[in-house]
C-alpha positions as CSV (number, residue, x, y, z in Angstrom):
1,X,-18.5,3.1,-7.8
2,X,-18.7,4.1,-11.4
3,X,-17.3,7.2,-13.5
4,X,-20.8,8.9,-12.8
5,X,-20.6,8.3,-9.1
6,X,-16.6,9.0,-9.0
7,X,-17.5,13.0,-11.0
8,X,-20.0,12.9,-8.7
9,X,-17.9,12.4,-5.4
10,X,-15.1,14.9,-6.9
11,X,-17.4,17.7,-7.9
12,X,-18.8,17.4,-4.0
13,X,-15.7,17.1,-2.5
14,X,-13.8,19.9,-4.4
15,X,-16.8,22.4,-4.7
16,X,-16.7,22.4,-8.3
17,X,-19.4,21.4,-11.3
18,X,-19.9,18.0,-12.3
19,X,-18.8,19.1,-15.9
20,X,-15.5,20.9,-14.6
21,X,-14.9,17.1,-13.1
22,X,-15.9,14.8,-15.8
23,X,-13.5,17.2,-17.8
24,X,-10.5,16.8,-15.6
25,X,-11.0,13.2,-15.7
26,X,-11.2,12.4,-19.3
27,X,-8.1,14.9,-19.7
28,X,-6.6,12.8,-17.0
29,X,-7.3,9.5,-18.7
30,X,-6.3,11.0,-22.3
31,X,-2.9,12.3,-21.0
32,X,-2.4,8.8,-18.8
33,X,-3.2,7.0,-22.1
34,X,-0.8,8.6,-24.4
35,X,2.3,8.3,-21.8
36,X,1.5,4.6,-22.1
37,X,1.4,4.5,-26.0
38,X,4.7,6.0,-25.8
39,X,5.9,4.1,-23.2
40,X,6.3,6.3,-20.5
41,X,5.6,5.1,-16.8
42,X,3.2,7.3,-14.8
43,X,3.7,7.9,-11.5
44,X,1.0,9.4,-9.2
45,X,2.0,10.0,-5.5
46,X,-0.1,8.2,-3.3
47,X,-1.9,6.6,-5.2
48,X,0.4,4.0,-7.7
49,X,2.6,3.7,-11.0
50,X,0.7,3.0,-14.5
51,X,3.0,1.4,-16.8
52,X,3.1,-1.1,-20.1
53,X,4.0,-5.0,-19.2
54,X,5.1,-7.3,-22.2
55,X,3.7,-10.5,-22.2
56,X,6.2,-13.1,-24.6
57,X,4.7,-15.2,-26.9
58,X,4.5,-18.5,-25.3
59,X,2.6,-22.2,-26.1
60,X,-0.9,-23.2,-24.4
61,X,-3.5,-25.7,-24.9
62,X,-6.7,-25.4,-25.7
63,X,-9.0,-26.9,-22.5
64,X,-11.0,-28.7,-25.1
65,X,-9.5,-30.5,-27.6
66,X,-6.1,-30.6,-25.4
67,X,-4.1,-29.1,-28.9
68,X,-1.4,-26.8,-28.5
69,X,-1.7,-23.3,-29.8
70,X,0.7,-20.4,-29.8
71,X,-0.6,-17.5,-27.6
72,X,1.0,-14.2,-29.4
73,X,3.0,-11.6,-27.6
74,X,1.0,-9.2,-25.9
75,X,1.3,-5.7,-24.1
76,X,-1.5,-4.6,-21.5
77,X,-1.5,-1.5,-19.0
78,X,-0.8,-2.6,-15.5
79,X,-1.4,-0.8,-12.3
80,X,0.4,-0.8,-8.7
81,X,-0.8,0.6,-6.4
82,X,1.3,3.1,-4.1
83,X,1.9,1.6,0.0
84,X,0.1,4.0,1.2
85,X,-3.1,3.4,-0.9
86,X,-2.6,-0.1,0.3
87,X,-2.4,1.1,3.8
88,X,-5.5,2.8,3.8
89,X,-7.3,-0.1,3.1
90,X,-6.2,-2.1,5.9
């Protein structure tokens, strides 16, 4: 399923327009995204926590040539999902 299919599915399943949808989700998306970049968690019942994970800086090798680089520090978005969205899928 994509975004068009998921407005799509809410604007059937709630009874509103596509655009009233595709609104709510980019407003969604938007506030989700700015809790993040100021390092909020977000918690959504039922469904799972979005929150910012710190990777360290750390050593690797490149596959190739078998040299050692230095990976930088990294933070990424991370997901997890909620039990019971986990128990629906069982």
């Amino acid at each position: 399923m994509n975004r068009t299919d998921l407005i799509k599915r809410m604007a059937q399943l709630s009874e509103l327009p596509q655009a009233t949808c595709r609104s709510f989700l980019e407003q969604l998306q938007a506030t989700i995204s700015q809790a993040l970049h100021e390092g909020e968690t977000v918690y959504v019942p039922k469904l799972g926590v979005f929150e910012i994970r710190h990777h360290l800086p750390r050593s690797g090798r490149n596959p190739q040539t078998g040299a050692t680089i230095q990976i930088p520090m990294r933070t990424l978005p991370a997901f997890k999902p909620a039990t019971q969205l986990k128990d629906a899928l069982k």
